[in-house]
C-alpha positions as CSV (number, residue, x, y, z in Angstrom):
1,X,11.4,-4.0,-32.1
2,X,8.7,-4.2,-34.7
3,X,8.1,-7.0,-34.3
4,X,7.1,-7.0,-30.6
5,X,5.2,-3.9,-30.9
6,X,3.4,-6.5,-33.5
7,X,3.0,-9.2,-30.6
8,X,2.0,-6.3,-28.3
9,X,-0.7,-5.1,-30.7
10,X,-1.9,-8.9,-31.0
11,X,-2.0,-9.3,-27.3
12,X,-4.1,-6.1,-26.9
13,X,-6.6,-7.4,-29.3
14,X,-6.9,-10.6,-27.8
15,X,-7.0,-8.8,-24.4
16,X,-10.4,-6.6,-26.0
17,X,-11.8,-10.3,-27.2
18,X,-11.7,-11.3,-23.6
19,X,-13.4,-8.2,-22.0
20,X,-15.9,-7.2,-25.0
21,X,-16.9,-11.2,-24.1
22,X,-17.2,-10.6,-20.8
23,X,-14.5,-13.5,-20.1
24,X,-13.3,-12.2,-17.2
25,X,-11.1,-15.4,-16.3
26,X,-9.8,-14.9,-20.0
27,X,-9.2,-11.4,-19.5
28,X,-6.9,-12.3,-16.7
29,X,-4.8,-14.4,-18.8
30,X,-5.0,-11.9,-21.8
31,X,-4.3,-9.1,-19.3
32,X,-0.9,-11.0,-17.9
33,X,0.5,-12.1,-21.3
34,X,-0.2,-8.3,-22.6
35,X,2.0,-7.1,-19.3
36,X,4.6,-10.0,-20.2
37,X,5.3,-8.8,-23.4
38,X,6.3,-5.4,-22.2
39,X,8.5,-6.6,-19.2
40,X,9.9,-9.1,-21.9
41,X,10.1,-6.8,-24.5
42,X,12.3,-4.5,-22.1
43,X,15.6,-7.1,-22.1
44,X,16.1,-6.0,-18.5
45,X,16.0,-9.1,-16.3
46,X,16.1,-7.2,-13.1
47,X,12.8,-5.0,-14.4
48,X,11.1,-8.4,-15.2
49,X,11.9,-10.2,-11.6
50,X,10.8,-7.2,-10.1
51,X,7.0,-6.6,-11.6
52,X,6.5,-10.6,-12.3
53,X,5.6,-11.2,-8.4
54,X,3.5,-7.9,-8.3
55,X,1.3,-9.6,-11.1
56,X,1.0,-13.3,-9.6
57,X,-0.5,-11.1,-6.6
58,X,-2.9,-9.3,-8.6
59,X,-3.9,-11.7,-10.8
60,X,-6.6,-13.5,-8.2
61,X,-8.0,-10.0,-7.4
62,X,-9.3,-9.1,-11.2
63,X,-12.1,-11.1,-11.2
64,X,-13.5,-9.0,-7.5
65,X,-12.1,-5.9,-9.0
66,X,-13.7,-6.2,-12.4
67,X,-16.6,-8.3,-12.4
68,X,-18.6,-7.7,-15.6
69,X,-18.1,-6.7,-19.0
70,X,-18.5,-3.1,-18.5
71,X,-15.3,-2.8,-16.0
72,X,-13.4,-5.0,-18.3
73,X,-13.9,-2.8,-21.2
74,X,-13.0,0.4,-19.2
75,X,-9.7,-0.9,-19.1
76,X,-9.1,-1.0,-22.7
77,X,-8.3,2.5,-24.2
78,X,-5.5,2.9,-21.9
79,X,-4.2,-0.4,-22.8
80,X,-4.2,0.5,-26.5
81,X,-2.5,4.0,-25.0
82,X,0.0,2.2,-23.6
83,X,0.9,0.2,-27.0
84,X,0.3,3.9,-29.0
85,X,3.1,5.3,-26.3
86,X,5.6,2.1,-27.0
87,X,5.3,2.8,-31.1
């Protein structure tokens, strides 16, 4: 709906907050509420129980995987790609 394209556009820029500030712990956080939204924003409860526990697994690992503020800012062009694709 339009209005959770809204909250998807709000969660990506809060997501680009965290990296561009290097807040890798808040990127985390930013990262799994902008990946809620979609599963949420899907109504399908069976897509939702099946990529929730993929995320509680790859949560801890962010922080190894993407370290600095450079990594974390990679990410974000294919985040905003992904909400571009959902509009």
């Amino acid at each position: 709906t339009t209005a959770e394209l809204a909250e998807l556009r709000e969660k990506c820029a809060a997501l680009e907050a965290r990296a561009d500030a290097g807040d890798c712990r808040g990127y985390v956080m930013a990262n799994w509420a902008f990946h809620s939204a979609i599963h949420q924003a899907s109504h399908s409860p069976m897509l939702r129980a099946a990529l929730e526990p993929y995320w509680l697994r790859i949560g801890p690992y962010v922080e190894r995987m993407m370290p600095d503020r450079a990594s974390l800012m990679e990410s974000i062009p294919t985040h905003w790609q992904i909400v571009e694709a959902l509009s």
